[in-house]
PDB file of N, CA, C and O in Angstrom:
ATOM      1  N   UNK A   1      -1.567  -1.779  -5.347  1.00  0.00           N
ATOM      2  CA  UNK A   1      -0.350  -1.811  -4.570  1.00  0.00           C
ATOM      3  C   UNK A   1       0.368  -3.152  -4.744  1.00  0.00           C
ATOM      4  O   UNK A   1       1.337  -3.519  -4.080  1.00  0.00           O
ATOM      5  N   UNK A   2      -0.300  -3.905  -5.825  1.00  0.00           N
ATOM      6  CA  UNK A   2       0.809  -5.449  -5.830  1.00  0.00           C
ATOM      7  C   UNK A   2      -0.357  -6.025  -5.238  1.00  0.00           C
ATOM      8  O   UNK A   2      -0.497  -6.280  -4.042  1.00  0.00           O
ATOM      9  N   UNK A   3      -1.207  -6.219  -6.180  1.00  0.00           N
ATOM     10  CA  UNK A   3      -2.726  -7.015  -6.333  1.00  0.00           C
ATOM     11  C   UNK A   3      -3.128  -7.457  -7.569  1.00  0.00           C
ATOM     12  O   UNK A   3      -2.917  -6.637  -8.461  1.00  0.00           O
ATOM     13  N   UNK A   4      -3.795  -8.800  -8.015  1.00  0.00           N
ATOM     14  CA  UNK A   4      -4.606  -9.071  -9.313  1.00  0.00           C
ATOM     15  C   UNK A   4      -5.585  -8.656  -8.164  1.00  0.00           C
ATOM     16  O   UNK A   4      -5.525  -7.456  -7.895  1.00  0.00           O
ATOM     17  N   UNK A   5      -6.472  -9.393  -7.431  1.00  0.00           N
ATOM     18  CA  UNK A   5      -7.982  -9.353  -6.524  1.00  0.00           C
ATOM     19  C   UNK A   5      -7.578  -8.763  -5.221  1.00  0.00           C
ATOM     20  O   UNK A   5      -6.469  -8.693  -4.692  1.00  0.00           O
ATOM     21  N   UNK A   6      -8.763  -8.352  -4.828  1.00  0.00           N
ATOM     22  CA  UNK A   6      -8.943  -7.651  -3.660  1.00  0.00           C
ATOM     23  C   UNK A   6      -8.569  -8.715  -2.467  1.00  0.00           C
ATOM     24  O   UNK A   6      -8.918  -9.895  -2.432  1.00  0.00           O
ATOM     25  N   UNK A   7      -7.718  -7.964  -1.429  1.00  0.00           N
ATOM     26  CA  UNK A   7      -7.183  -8.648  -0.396  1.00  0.00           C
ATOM     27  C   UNK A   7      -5.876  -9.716  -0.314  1.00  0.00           C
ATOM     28  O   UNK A   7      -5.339 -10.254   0.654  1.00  0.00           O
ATOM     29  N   UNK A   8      -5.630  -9.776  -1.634  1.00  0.00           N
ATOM     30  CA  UNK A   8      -4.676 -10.767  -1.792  1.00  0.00           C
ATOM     31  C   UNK A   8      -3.139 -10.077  -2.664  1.00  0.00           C
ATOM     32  O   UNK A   8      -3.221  -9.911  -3.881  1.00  0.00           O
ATOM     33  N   UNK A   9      -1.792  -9.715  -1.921  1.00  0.00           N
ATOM     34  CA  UNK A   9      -0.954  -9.057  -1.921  1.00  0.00           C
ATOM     35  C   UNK A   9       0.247 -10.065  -3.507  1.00  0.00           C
ATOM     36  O   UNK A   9       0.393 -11.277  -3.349  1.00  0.00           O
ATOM     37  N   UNK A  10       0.513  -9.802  -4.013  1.00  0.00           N
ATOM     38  CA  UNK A  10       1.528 -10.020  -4.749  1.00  0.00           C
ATOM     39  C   UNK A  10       2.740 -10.041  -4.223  1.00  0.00           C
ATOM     40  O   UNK A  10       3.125  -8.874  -4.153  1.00  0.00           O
ATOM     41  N   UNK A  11       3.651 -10.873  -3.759  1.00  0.00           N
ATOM     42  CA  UNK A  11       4.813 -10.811  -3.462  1.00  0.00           C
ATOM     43  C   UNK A  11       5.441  -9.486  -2.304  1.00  0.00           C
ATOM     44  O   UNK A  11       6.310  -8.628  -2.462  1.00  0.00           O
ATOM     45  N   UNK A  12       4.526  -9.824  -1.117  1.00  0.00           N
ATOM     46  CA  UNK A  12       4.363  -9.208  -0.301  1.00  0.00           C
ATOM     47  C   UNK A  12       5.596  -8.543   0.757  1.00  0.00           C
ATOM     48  O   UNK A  12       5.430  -7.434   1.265  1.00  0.00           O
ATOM     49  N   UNK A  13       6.612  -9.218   0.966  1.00  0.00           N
ATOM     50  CA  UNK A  13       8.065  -9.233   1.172  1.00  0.00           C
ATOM     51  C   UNK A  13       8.542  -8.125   0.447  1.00  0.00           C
ATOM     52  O   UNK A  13       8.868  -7.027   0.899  1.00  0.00           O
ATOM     53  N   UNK A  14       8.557  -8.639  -1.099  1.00  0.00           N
ATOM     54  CA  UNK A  14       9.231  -7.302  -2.019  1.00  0.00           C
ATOM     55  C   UNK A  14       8.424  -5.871  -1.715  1.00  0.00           C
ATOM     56  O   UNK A  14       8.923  -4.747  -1.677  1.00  0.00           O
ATOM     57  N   UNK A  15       7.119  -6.225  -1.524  1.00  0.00           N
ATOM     58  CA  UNK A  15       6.578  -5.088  -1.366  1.00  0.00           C
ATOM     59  C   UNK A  15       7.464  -3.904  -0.148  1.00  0.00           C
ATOM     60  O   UNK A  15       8.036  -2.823  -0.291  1.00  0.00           O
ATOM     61  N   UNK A  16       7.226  -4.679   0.860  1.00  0.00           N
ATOM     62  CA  UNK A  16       6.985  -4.131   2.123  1.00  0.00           C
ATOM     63  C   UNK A  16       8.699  -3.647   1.839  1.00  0.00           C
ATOM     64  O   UNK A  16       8.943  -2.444   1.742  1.00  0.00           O
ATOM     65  N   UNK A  17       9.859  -4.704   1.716  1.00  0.00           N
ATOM     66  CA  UNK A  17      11.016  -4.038   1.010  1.00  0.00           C
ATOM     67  C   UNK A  17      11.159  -2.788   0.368  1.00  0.00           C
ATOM     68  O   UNK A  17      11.914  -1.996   0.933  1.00  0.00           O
ATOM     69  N   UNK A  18      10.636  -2.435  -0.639  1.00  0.00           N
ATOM     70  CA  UNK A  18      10.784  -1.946  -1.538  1.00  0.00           C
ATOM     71  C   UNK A  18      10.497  -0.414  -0.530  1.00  0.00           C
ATOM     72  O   UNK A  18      11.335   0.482  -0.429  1.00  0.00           O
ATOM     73  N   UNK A  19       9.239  -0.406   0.084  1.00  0.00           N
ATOM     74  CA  UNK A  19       9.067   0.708   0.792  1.00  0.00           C
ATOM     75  C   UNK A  19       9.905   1.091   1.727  1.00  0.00           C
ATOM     76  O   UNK A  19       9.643   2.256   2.028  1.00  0.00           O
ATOM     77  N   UNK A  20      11.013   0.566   2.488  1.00  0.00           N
ATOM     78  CA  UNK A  20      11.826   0.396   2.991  1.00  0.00           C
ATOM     79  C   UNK A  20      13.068   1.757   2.048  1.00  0.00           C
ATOM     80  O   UNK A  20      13.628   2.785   2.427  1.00  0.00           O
ATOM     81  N   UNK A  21      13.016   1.047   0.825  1.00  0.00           N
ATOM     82  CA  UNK A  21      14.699   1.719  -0.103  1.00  0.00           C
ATOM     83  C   UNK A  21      13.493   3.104  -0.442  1.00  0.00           C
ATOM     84  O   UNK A  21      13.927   4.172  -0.875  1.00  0.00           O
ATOM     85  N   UNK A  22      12.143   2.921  -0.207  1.00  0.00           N
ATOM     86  CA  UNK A  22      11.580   4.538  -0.859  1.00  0.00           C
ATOM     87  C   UNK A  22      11.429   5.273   0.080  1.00  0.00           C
ATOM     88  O   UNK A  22      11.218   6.449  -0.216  1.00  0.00           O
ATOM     89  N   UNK A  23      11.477   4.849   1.822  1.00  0.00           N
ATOM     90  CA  UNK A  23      11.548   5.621   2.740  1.00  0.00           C
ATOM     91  C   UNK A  23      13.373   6.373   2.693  1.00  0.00           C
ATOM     92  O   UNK A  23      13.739   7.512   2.982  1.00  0.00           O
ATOM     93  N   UNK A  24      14.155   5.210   2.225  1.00  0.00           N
ATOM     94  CA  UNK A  24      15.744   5.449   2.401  1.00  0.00           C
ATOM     95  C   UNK A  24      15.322   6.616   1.039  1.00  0.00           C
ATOM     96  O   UNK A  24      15.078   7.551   1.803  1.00  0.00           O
ATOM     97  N   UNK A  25      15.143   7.042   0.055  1.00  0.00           N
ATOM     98  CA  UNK A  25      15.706   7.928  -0.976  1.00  0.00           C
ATOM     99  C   UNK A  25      14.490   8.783  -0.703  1.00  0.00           C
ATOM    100  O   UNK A  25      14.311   9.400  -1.753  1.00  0.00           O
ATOM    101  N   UNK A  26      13.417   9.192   0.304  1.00  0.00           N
ATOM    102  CA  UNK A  26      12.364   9.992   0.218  1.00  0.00           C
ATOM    103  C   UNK A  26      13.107  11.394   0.605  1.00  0.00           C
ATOM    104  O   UNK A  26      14.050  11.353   1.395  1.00  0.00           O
ATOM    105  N   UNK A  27      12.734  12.477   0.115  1.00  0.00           N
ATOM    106  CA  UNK A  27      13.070  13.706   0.540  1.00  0.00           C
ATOM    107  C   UNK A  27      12.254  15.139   1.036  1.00  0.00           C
ATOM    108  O   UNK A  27      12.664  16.263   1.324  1.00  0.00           O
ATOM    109  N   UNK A  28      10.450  14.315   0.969  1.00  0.00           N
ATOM    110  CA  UNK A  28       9.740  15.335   1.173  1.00  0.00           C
ATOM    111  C   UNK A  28       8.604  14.620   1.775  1.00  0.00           C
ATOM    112  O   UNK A  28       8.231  13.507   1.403  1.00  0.00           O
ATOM    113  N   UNK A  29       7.965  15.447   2.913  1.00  0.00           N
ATOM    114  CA  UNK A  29       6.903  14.477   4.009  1.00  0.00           C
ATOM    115  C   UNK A  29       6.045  13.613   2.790  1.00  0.00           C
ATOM    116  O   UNK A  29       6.148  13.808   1.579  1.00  0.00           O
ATOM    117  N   UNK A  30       5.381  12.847   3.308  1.00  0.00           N
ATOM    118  CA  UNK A  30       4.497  12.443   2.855  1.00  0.00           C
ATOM    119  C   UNK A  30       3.099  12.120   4.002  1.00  0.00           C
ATOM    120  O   UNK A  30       3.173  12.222   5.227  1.00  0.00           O
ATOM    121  N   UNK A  31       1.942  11.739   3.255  1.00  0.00           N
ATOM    122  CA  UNK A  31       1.124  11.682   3.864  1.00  0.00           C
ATOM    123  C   UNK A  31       0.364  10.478   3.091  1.00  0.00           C
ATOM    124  O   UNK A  31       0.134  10.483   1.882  1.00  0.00           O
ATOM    125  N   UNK A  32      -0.026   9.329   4.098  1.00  0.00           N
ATOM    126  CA  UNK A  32      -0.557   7.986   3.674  1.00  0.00           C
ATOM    127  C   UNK A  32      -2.165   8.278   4.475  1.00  0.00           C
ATOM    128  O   UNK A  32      -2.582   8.691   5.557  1.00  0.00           O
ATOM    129  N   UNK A  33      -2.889   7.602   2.736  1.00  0.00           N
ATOM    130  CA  UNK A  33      -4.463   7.563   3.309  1.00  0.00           C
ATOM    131  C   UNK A  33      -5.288   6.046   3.138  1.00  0.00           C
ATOM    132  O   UNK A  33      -5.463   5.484   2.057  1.00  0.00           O
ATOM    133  N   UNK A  34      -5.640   5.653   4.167  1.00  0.00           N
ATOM    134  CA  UNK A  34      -5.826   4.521   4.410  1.00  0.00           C
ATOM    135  C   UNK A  34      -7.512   4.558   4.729  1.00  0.00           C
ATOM    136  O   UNK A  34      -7.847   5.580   5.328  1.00  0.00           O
ATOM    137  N   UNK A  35      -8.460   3.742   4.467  1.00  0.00           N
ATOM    138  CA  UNK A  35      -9.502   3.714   4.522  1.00  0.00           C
ATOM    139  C   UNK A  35      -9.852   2.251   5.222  1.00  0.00           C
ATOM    140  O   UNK A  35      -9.303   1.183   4.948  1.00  0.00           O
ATOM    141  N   UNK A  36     -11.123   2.515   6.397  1.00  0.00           N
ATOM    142  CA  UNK A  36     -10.822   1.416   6.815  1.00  0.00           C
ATOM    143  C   UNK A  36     -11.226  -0.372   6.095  1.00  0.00           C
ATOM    144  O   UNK A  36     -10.943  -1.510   6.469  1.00  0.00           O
ATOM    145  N   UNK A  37     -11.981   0.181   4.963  1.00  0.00           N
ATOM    146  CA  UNK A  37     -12.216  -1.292   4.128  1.00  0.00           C
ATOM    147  C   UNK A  37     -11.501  -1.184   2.728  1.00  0.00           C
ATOM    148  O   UNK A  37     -11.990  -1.508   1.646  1.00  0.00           O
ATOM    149  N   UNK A  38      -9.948  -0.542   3.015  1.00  0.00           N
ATOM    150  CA  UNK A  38      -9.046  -0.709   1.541  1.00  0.00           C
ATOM    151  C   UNK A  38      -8.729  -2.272   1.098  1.00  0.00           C
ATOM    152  O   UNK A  38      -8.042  -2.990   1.824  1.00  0.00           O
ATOM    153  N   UNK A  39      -9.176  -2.651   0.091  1.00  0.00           N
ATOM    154  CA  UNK A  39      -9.110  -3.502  -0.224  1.00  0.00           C
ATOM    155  C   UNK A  39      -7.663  -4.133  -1.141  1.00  0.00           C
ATOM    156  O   UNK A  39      -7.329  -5.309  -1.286  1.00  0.00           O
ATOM    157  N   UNK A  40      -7.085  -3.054  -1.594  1.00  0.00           N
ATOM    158  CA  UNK A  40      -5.627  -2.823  -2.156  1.00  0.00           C
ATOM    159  C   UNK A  40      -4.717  -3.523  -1.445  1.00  0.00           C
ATOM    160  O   UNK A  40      -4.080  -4.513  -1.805  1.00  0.00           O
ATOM    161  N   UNK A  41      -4.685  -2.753  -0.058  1.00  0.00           N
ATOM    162  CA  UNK A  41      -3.719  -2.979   0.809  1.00  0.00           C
ATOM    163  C   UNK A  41      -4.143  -3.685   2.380  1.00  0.00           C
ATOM    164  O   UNK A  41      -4.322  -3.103   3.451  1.00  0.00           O
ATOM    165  N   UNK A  42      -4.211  -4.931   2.103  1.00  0.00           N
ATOM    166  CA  UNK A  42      -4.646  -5.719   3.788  1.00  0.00           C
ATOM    167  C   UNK A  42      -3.647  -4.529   5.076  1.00  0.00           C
ATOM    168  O   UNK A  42      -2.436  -4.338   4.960  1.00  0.00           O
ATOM    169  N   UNK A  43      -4.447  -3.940   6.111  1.00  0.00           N
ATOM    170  CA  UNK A  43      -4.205  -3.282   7.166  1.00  0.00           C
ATOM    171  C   UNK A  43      -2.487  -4.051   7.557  1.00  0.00           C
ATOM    172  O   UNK A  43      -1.370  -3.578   7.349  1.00  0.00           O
ATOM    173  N   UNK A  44      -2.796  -5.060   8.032  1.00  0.00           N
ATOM    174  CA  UNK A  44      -1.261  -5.742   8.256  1.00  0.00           C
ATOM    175  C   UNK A  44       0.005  -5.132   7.192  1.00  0.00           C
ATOM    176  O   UNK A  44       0.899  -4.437   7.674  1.00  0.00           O
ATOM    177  N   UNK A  45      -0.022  -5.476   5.671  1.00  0.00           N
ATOM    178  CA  UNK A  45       0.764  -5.366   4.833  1.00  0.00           C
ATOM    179  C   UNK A  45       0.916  -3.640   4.826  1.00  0.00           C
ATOM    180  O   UNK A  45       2.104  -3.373   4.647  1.00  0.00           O
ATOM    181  N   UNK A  46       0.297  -2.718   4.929  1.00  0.00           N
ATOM    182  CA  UNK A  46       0.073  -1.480   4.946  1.00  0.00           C
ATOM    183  C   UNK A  46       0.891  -0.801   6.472  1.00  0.00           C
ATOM    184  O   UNK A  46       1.713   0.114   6.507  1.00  0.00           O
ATOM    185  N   UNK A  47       0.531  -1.320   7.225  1.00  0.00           N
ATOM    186  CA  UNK A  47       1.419  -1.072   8.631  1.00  0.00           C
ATOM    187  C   UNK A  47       2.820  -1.671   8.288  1.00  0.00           C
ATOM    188  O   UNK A  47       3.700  -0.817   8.396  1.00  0.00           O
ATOM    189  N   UNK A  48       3.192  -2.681   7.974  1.00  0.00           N
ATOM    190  CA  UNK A  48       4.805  -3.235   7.683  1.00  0.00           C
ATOM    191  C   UNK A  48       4.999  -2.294   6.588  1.00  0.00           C
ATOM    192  O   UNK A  48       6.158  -1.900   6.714  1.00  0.00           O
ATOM    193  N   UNK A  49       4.388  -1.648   5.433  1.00  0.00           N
ATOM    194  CA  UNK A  49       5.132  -0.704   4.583  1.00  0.00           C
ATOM    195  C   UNK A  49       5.813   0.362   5.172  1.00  0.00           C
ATOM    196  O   UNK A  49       7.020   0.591   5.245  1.00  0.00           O
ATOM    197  N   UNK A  50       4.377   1.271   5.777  1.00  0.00           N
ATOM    198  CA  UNK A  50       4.730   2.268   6.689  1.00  0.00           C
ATOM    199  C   UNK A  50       5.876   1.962   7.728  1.00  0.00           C
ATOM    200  O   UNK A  50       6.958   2.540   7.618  1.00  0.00           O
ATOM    201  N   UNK A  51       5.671   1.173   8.604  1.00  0.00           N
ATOM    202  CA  UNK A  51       6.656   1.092   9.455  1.00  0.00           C
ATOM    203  C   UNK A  51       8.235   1.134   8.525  1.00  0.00           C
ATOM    204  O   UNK A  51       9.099   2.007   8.603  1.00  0.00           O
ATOM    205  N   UNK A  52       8.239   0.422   8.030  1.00  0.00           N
ATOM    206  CA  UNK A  52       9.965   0.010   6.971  1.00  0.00           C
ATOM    207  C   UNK A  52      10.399   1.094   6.130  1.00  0.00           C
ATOM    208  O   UNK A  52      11.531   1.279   5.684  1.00  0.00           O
ATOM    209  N   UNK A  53       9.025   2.014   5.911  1.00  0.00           N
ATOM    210  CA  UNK A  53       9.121   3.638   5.605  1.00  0.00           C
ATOM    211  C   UNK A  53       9.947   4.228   6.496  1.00  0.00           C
ATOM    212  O   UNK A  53      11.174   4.327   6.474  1.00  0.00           O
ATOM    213  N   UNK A  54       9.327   4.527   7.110  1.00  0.00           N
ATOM    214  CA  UNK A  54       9.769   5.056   8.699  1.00  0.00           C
ATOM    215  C   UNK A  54      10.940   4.934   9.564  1.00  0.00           C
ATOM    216  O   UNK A  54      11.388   5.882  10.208  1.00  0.00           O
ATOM    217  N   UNK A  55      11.407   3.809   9.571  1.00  0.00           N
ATOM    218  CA  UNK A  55      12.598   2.961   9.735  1.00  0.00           C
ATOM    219  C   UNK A  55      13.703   3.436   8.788  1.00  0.00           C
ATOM    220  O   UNK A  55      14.844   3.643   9.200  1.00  0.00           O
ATOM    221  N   UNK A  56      13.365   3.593   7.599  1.00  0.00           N
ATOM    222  CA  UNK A  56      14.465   3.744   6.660  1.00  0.00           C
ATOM    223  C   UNK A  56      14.646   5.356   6.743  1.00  0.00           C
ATOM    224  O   UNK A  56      15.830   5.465   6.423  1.00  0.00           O
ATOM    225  N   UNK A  57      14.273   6.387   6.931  1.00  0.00           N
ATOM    226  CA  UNK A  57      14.545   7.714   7.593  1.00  0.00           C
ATOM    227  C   UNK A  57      13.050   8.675   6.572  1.00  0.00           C
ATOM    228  O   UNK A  57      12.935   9.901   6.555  1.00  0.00           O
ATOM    229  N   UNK A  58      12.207   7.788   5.920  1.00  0.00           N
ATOM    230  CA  UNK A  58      11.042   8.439   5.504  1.00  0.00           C
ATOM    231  C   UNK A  58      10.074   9.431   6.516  1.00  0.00           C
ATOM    232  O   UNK A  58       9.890   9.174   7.706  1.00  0.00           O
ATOM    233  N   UNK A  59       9.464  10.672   5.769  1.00  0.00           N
ATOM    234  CA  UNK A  59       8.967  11.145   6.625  1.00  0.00           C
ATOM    235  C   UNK A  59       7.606  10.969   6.458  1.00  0.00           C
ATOM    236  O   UNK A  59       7.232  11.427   5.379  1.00  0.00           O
ATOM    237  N   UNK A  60       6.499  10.351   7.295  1.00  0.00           N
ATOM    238  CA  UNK A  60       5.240   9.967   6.771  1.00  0.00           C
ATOM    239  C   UNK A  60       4.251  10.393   8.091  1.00  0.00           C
ATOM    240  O   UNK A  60       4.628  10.269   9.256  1.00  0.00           O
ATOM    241  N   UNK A  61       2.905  10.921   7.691  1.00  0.00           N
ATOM    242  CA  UNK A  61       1.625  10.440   8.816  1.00  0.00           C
ATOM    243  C   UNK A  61       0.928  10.227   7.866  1.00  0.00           C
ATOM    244  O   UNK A  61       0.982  10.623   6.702  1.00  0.00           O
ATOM    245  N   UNK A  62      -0.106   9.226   8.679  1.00  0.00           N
ATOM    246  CA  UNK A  62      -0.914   8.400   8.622  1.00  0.00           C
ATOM    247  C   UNK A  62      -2.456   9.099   8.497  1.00  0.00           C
ATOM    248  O   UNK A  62      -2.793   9.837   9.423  1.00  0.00           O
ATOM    249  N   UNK A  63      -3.314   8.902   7.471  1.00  0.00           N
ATOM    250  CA  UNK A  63      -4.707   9.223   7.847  1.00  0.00           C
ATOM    251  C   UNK A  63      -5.613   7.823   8.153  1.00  0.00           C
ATOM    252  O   UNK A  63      -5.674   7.087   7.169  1.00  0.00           O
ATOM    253  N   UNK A  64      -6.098   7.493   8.970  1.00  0.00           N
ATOM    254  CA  UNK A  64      -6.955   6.316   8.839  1.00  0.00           C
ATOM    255  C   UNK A  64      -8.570   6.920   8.899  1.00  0.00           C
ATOM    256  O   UNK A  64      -9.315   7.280   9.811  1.00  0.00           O
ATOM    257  N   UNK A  65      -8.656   6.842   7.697  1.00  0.00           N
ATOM    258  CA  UNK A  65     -10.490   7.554   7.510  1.00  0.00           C
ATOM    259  C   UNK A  65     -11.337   5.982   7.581  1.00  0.00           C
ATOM    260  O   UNK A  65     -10.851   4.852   7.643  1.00  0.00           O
ATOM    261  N   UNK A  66     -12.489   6.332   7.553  1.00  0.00           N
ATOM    262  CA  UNK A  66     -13.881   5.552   7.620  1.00  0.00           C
ATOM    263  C   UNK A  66     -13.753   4.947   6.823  1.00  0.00           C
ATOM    264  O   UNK A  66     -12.729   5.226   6.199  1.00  0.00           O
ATOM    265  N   UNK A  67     -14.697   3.587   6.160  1.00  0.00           N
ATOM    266  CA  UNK A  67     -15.302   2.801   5.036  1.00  0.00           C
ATOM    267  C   UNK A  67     -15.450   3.707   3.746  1.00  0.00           C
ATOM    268  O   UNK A  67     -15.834   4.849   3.997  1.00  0.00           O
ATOM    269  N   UNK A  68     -15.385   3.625   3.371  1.00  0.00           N
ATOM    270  CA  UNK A  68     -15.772   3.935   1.917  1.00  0.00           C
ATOM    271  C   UNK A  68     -16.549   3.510   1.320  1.00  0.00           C
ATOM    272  O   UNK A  68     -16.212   2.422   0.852  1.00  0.00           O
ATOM    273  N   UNK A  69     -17.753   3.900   0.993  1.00  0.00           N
ATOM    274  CA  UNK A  69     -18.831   3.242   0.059  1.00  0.00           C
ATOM    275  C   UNK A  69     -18.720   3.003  -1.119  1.00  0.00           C
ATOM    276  O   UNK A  69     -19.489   2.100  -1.449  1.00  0.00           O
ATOM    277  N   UNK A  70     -18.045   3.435  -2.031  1.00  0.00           N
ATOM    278  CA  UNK A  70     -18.171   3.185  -3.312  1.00  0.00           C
ATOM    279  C   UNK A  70     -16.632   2.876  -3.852  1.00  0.00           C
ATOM    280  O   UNK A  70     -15.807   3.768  -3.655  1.00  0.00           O
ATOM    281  N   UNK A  71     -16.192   1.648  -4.530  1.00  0.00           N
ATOM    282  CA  UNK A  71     -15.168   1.373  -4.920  1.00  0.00           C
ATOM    283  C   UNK A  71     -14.421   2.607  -5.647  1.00  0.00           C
ATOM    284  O   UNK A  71     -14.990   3.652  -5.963  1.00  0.00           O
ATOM    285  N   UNK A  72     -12.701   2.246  -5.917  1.00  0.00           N
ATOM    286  CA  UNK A  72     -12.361   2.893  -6.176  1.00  0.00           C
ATOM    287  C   UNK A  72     -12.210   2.614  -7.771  1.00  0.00           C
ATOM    288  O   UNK A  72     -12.002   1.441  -8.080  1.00  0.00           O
ATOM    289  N   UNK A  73     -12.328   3.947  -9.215  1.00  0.00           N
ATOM    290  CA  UNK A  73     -13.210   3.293  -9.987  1.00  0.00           C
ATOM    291  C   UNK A  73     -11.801   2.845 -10.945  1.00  0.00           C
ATOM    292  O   UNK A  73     -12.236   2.636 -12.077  1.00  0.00           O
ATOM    293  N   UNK A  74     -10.345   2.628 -10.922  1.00  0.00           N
ATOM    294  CA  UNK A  74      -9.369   2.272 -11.769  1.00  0.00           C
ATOM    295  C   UNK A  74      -8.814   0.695 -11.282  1.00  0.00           C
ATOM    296  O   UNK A  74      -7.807   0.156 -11.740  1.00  0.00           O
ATOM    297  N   UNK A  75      -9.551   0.219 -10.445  1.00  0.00           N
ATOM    298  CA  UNK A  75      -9.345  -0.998 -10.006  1.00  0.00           C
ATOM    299  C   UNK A  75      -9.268  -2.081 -11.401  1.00  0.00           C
ATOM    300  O   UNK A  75      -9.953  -1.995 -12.420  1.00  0.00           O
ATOM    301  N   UNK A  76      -8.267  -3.049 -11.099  1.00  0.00           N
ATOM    302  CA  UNK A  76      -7.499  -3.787 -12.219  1.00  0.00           C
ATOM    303  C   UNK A  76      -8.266  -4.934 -12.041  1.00  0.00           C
ATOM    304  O   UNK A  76      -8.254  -5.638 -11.032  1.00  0.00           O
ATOM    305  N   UNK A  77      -9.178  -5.169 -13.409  1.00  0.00           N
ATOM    306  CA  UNK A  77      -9.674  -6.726 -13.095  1.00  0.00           C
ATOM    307  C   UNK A  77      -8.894  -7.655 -13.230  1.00  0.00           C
ATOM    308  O   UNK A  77      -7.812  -7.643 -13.817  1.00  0.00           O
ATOM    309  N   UNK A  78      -9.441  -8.566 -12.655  1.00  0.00           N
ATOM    310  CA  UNK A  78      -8.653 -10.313 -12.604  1.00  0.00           C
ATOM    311  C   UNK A  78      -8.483 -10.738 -14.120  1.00  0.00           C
ATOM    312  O   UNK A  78      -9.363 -10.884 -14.969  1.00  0.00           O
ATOM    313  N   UNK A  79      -7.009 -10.910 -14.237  1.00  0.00           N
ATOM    314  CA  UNK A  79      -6.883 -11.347 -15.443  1.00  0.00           C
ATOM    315  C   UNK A  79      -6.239 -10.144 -16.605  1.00  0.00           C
ATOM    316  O   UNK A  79      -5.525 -10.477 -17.551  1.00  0.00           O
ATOM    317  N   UNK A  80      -6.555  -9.032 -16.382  1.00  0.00           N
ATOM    318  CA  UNK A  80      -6.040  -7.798 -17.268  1.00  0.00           C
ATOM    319  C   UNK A  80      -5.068  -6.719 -16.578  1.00  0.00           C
ATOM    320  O   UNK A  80      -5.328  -5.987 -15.623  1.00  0.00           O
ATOM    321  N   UNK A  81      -4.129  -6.797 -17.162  1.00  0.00           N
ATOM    322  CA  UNK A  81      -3.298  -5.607 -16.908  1.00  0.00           C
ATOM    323  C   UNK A  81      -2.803  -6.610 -15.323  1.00  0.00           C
ATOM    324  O   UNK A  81      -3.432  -6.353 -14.296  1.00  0.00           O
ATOM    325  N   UNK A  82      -1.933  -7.454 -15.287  1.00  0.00           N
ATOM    326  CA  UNK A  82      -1.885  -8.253 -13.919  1.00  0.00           C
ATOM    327  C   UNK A  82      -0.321  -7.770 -14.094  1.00  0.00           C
ATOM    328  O   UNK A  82       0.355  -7.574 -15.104  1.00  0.00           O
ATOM    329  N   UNK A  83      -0.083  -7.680 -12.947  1.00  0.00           N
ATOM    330  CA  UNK A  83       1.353  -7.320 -12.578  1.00  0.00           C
ATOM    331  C   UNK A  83       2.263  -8.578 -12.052  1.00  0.00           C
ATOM    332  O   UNK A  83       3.491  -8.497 -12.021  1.00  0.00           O
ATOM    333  N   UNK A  84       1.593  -9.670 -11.667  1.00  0.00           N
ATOM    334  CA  UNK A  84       2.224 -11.028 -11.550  1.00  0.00           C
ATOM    335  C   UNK A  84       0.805 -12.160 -11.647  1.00  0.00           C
ATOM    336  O   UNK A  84      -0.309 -11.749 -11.972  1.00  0.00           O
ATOM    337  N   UNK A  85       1.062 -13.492 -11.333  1.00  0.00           N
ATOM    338  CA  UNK A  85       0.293 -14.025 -11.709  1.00  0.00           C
ATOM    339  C   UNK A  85       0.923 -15.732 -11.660  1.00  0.00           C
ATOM    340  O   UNK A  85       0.220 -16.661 -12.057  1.00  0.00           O
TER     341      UNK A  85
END
């Protein structure tokens, strides 16, 4: 979601923005799944998306499931394939 490492957001502003203009042009519900040890998306930065979703006339619910035991397996190592840096 706008990560090199786990927990640490890339240009976090644009992010949370950006979800904002995709709630403004969304045209069909959506449904966000959130786990409670996502490491992608810090809980904070993930609530300001949603919310600025929401705000902008997006239609969204929320799943907040359990931990997850086992990583998720397309995760971008440090250093490869980095989207900023």
């Amino acid at each position: 979601m706008g990560h090199i490492v786990d927990d640490d957001i890339c240009q976090p502003g644009m992010l949370v923005s950006t979800f904002w203009i995709l709630g403004k042009k969304s045209r069909i519900p959506t449904l966000w799944v959130y786990a409670e040890n996502d490491h992608s998306s810090p809980l904070p930065i993930a609530q300001s998306c949603y919310e600025q979703f929401k705000e902008a006339g997006g239609k969204a619910q929320v799943y907040r499931g359990a931990a997850v035991r086992k990583r998720w397996p397309l995760s971008v190592q440090p250093g490869r394939d980095a989207v900023c840096g």
